[in-house]
N, CA, C and O of each residue as an XYZ file, in Angstrom:
576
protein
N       0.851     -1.185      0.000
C       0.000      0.000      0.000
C       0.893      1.244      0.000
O       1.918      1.361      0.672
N       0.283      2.337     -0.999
C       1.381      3.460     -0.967
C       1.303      4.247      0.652
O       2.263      5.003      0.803
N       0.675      4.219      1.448
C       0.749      5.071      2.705
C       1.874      3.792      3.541
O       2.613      4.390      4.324
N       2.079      2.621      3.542
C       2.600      2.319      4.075
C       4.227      2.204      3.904
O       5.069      1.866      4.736
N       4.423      2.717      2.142
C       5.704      2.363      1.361
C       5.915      4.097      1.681
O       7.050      4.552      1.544
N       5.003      4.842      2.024
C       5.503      6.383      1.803
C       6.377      6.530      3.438
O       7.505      7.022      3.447
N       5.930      6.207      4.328
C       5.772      5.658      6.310
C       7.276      4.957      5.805
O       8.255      5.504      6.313
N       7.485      4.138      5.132
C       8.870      3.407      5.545
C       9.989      4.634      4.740
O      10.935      5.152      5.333
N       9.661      4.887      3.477
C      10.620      6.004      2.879
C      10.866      7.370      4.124
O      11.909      7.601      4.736
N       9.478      8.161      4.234
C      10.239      8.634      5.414
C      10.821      8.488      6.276
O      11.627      9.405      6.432
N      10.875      7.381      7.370
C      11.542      6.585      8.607
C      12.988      6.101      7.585
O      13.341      5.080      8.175
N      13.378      6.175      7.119
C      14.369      5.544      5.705
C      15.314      7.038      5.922
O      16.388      7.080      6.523
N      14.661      8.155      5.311
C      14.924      9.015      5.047
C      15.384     10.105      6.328
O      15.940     11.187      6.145
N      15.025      9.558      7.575
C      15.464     10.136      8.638
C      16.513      9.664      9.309
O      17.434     10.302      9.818
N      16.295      8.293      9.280
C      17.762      7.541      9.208
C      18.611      7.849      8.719
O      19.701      8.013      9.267
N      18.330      8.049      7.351
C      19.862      8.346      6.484
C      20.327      9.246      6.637
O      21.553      9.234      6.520
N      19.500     10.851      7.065
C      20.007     12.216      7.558
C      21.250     11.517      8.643
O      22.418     11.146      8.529
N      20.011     11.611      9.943
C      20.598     10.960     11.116
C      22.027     10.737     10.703
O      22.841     11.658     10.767
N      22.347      9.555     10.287
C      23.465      8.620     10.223
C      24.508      9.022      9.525
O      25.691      8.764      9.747
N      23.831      9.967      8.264
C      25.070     10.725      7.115
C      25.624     11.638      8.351
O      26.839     11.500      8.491
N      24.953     12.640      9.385
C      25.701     13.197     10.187
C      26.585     12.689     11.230
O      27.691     13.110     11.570
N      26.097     11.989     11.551
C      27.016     11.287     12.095
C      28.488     10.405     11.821
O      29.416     10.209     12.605
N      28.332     10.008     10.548
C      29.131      9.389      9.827
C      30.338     10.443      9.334
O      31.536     10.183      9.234
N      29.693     11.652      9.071
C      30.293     13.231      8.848
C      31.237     13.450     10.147
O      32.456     13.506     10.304
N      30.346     13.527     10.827
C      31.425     13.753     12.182
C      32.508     13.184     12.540
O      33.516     13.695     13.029
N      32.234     11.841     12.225
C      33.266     10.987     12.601
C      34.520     11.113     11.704
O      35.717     11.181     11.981
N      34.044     11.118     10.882
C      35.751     11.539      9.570
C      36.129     12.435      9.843
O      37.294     12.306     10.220
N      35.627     13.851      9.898
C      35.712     15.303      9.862
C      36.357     15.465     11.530
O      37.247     16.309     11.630
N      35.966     14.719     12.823
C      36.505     15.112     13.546
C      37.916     14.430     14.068
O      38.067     13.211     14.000
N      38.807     15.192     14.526
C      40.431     14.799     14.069
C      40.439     13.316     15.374
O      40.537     12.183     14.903
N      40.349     13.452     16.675
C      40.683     12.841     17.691
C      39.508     10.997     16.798
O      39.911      9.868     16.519
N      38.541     11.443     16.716
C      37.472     10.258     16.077
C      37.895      9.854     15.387
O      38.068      8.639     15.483
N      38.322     10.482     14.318
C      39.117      9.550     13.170
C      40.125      8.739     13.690
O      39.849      7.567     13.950
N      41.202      9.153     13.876
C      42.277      9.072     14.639
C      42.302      8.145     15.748
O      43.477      7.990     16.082
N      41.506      7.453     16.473
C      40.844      6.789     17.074
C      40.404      5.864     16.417
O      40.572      4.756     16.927
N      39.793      5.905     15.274
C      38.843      4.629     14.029
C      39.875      4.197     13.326
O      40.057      2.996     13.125
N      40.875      5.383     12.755
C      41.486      4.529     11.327
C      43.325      4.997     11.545
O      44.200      5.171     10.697
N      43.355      5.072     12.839
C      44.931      5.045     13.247
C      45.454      4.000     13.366
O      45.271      3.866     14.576
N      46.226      2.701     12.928
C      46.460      1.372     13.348
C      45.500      0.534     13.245
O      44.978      0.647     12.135
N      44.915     -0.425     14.014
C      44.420     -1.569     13.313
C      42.893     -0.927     13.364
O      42.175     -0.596     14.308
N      42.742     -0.905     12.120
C      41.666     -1.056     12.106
C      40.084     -1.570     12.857
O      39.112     -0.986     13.337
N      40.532     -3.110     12.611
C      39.663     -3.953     12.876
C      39.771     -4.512     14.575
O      39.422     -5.557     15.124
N      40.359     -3.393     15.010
C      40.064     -4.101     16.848
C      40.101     -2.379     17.079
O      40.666     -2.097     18.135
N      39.640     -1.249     16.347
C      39.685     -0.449     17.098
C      38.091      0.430     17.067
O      37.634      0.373     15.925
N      37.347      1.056     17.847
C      36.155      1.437     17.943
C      36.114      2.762     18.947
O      37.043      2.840     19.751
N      35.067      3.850     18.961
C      34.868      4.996     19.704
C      33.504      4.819     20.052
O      32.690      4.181     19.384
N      33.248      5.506     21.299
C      31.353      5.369     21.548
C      30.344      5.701     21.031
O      29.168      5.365     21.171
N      31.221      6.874     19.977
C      29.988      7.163     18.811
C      29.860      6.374     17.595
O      28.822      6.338     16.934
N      31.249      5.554     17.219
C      30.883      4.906     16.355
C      30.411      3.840     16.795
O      30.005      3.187     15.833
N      30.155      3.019     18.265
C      29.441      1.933     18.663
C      27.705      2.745     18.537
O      26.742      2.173     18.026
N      27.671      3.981     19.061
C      26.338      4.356     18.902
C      25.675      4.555     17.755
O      24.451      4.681     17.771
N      26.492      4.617     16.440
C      25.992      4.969     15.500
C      25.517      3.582     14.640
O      24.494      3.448     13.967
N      26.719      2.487     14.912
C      26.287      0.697     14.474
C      25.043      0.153     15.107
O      24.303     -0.767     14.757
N      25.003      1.165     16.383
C      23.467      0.467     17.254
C      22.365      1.068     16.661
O      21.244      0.610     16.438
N      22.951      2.400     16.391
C      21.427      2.997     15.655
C      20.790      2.687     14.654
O      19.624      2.888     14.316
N      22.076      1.914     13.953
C      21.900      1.460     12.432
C      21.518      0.014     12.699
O      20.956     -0.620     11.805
N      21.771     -0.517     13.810
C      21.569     -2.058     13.331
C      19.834     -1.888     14.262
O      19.144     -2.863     13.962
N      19.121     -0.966     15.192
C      18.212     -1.248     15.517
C      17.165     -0.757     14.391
O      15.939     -0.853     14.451
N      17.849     -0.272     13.470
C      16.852      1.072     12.281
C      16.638     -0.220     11.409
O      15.528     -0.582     11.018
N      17.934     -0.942     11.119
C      17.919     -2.502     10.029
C      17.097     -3.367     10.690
O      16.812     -4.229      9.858
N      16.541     -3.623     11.753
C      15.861     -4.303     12.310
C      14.142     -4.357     12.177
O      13.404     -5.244     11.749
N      13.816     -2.819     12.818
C      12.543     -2.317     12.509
C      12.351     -2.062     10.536
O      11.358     -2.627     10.078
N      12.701     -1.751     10.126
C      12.928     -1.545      8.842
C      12.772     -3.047      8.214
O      11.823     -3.163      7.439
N      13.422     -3.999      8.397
C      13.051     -4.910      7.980
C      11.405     -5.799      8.602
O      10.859     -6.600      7.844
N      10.898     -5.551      9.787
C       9.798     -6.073     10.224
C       8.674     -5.178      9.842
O       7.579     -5.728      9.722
N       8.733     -4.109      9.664
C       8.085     -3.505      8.548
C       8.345     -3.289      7.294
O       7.887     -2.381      6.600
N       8.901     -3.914      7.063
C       8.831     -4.656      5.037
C       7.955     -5.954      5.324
O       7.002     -6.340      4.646
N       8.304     -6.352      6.093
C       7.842     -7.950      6.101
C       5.737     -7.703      6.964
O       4.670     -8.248      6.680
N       6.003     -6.981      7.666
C       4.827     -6.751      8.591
C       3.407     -6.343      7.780
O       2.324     -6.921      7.873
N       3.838     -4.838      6.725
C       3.226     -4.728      5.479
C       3.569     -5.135      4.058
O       3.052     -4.692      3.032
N       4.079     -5.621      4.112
C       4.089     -6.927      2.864
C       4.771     -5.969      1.605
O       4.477     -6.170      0.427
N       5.693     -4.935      2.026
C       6.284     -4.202      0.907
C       6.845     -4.884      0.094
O       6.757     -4.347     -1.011
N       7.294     -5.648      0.070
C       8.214     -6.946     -0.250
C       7.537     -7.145     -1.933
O       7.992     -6.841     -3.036
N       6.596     -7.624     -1.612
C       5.335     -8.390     -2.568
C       5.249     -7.789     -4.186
O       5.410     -8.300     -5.294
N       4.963     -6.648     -3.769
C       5.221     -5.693     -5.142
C       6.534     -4.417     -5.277
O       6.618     -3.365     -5.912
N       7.522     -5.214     -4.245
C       8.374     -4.350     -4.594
C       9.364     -5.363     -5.135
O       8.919     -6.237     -5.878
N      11.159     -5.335     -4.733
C      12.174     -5.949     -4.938
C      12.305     -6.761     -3.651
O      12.958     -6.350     -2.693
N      11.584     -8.065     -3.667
C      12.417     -8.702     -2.643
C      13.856     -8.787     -1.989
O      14.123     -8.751     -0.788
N      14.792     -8.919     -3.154
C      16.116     -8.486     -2.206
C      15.841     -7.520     -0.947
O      16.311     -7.565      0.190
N      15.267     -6.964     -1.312
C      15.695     -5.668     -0.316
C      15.121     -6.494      1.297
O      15.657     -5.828      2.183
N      14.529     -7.292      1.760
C      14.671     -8.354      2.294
C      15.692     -9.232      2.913
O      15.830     -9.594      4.081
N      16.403     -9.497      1.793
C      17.817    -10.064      2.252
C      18.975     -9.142      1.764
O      19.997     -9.668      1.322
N      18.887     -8.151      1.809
C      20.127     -6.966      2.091
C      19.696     -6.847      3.684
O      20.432     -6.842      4.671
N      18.656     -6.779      3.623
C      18.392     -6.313      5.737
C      18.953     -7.593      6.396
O      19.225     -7.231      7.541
N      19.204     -8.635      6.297
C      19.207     -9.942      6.723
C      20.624     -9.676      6.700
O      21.203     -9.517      7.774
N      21.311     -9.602      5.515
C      22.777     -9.545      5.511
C      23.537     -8.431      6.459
O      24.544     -8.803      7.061
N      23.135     -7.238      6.588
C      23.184     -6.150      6.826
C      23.199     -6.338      8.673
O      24.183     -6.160      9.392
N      21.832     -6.736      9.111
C      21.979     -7.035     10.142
C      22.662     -8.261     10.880
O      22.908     -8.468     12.068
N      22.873     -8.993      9.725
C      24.246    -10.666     10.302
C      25.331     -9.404     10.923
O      25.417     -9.007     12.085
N      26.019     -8.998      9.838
C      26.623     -7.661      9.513
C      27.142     -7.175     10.802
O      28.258     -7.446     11.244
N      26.353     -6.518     11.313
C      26.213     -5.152     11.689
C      26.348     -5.515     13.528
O      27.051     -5.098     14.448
N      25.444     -6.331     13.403
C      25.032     -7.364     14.789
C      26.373     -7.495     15.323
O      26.901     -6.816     16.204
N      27.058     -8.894     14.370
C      28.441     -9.174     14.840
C      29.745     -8.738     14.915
O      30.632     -9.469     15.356
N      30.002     -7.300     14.417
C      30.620     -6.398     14.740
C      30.521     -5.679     15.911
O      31.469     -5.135     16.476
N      28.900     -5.674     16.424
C      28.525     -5.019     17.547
C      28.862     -6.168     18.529
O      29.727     -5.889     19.359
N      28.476     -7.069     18.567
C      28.570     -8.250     19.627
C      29.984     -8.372     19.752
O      30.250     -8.886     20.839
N      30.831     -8.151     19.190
C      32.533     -8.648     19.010
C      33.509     -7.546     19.318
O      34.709     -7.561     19.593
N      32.651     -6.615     19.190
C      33.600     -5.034     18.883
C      34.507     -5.174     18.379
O      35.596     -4.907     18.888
N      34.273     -5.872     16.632
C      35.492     -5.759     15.667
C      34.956     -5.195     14.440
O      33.751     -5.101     14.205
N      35.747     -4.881     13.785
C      35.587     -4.405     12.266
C      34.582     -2.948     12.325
O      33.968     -2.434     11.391
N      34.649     -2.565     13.559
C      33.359     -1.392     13.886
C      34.066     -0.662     12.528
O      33.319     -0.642     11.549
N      35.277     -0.118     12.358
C      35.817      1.057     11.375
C      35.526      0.510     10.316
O      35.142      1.394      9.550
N      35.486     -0.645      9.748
C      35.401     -0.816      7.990
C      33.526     -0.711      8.209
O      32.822     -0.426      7.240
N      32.991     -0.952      9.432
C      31.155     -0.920      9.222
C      31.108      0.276      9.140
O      30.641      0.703      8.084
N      31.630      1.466     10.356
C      31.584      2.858      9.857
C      31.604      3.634      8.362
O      30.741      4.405      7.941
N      32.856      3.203      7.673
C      32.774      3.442      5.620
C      31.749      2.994      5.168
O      31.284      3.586      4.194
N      31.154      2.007      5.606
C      30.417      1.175      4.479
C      29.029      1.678      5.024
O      28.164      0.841      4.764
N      28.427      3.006      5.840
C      28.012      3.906      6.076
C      27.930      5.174      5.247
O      26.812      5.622      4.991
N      28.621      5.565      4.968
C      29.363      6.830      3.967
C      28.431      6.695      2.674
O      28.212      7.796      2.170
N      27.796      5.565      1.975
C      26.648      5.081      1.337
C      25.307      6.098      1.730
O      24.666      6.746      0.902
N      25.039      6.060      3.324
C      23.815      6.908      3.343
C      23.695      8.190      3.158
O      22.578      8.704      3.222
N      24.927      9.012      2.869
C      24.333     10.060      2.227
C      23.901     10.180      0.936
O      23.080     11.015      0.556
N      24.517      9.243      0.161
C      23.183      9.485     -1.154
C      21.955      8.960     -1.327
O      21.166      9.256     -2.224
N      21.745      7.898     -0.150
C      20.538      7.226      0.377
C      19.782      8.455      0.727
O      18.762      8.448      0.038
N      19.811      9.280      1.321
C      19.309     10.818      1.919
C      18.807     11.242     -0.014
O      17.629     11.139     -0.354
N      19.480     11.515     -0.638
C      18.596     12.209     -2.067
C      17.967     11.250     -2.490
O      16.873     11.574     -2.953
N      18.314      9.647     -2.546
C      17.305      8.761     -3.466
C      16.098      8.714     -2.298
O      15.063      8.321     -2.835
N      15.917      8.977     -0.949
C      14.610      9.251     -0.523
C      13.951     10.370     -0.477
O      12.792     10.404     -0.062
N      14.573     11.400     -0.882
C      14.429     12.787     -0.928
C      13.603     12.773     -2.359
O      12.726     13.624     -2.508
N      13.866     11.816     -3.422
C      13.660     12.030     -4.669
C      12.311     11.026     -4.746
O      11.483     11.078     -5.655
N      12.277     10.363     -3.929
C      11.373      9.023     -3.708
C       9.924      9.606     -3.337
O       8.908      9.268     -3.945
N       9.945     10.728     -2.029
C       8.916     11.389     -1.700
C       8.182     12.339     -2.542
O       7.000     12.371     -2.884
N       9.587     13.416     -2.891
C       8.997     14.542     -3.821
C       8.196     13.847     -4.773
O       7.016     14.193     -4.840
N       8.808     12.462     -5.913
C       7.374     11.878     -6.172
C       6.216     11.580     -5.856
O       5.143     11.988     -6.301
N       6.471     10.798     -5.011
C       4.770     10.409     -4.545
C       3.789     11.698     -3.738
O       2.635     11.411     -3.419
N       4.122     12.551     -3.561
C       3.784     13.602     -3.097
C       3.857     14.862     -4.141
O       3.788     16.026     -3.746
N       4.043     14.406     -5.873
C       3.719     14.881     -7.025
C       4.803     16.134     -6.931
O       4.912     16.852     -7.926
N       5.316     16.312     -6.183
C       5.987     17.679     -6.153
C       7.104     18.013     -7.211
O       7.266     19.155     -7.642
N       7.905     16.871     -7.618
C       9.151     16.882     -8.501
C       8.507     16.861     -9.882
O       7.881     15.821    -10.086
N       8.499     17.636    -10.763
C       7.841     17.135    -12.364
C       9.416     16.710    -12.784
O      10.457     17.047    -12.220
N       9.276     16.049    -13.698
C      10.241     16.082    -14.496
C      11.058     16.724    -15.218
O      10.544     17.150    -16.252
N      12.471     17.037    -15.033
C      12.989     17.784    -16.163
C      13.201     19.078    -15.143
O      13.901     19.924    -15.700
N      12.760     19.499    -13.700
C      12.366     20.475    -13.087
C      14.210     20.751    -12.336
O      14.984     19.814    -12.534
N      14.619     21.660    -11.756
C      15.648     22.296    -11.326
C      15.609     20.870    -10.465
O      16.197     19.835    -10.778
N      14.720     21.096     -9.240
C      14.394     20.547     -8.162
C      15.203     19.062     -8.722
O      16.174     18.606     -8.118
N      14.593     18.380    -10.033
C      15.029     16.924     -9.687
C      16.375     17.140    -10.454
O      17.064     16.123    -10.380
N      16.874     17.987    -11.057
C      18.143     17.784    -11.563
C      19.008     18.072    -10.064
O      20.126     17.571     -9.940
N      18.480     18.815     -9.071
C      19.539     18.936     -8.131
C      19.454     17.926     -7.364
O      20.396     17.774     -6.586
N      18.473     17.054     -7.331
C      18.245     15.986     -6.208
C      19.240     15.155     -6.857
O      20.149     14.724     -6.147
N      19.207     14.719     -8.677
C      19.934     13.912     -9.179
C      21.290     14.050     -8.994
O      21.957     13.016     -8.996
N      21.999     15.415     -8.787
C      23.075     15.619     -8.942
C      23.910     15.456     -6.920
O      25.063     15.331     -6.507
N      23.472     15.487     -6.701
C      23.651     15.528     -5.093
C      23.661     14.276     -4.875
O      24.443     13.935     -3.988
N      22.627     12.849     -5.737
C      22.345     11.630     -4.734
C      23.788     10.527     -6.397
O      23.683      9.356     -6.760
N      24.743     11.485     -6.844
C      25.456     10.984     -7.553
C      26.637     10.806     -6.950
O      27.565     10.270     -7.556
């Protein structure tokens, strides 16, 4: 149903703000970085980047039980199903282990163009973007 596919794009789309800032911060700020990607990598972690894998792996969670709950699935792309499945194996056991938190942090860096393809997702269904319009050439050019 489109009210229920419009309900997950926004909750989608607040996430991805959310998380692109955060993900921002973490590169951009010197001691955080420096902390994530100074030496080993994969045994090293900060509390924001544990807070930001929790936010993401409880968002992959709900997100997926509402695909499955309203049956988005059905007439959409099933994968998107088992990207949440993978995502949260993922995401989970990095959190449970406190390893590889820094390579899950990059592979984050993704949601900011997730932020324009839901940005571009709404202005449709909410008729606002015509085609060909400033509006979607800048959404296009931003979620590139």
């Amino acid at each position: 149903d489109k009210h229920q596919l419009f309900i997950n794009t926004l909750s989608s789309l607040i996430h991805s703000a959310m998380c692109s800032c955060l993900v921002i911060y973490l590169l951009a700020n010197e001691q955080e970085r420096s902390a994530l990607f100074d030496g080993n990598m994969f045994e090293t972690h900060t509390d924001n980047s544990i807070l930001l894998l929790s936010m993401t792996t409880g968002y992959m969670a709900y997100d997926l039980w509402h695909w499955i709950k309203a049956k988005l699935y059905v007439n959409s792309t099933s994968p998107i199903v088992l990207h949440h499945i993978v995502l949260l194996t993922c995401f989970t056991t990095g959190l449970v282990r406190v390893a590889g938190t820094s390579y899950l942090v990059l592979t984050l860096l993704c949601e900011i163009n997730s932020c324009f393809l839901h940005l571009r997702t709404i202005g449709k269904t909410l008729n606002l973007l015509t085609p060909g319009s400033m509006a979607v050439k800048a959404l296009w050019f931003g979620g590139l």
